[in-house]
C-alpha positions in Angstrom: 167.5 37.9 227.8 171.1 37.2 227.2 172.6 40.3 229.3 173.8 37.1 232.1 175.6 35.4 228.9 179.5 35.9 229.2 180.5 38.4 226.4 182.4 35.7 224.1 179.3 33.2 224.3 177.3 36.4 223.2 179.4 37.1 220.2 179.5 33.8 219.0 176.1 33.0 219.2 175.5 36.4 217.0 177.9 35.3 214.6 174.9 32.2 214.3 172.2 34.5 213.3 172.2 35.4 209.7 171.9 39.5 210.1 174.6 39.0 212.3 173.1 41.1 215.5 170.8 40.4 218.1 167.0 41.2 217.6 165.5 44.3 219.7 162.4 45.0 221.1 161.8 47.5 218.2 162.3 44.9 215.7 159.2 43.3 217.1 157.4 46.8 218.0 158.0 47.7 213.8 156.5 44.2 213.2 153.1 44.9 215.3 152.7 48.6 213.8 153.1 47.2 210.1 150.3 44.5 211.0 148.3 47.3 212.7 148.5 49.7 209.6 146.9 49.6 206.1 149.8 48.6 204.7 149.2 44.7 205.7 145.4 45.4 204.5 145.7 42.3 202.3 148.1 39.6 204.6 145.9 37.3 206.1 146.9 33.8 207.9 150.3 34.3 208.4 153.0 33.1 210.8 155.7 36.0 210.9 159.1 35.3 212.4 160.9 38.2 213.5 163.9 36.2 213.9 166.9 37.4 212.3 167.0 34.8 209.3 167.5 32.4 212.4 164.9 29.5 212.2 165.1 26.6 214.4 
């Protein structure tokens, strides 16, 4: 998604996201296998943002 993005617009806008790297499609892929195991047995009704600590 931001592979077009000049390489200094790139680092700066990291430098916005509080763990200070860009998310990865394994990031989201770990989210969906915890949801899928029996370790979320008892998480119901919630919004998960895989996000970075960057809310908008």
């Amino acid at each position: 998604m931001t592979d077009k993005l000049p390489d200094d617009v790139r680092k700066a806008w990291v430098k916005t996201i509080p763990l200070r790297r860009e998310g990865q499609a394994e990031d989201v892929a770990n989210t969906c296998i915890y949801l899928a195991s029996d370790l979320s047995g008892y998480v119901t009704g919630q919004v998960i943002s895989v996000c970075g600590g960057m809310h908008t």
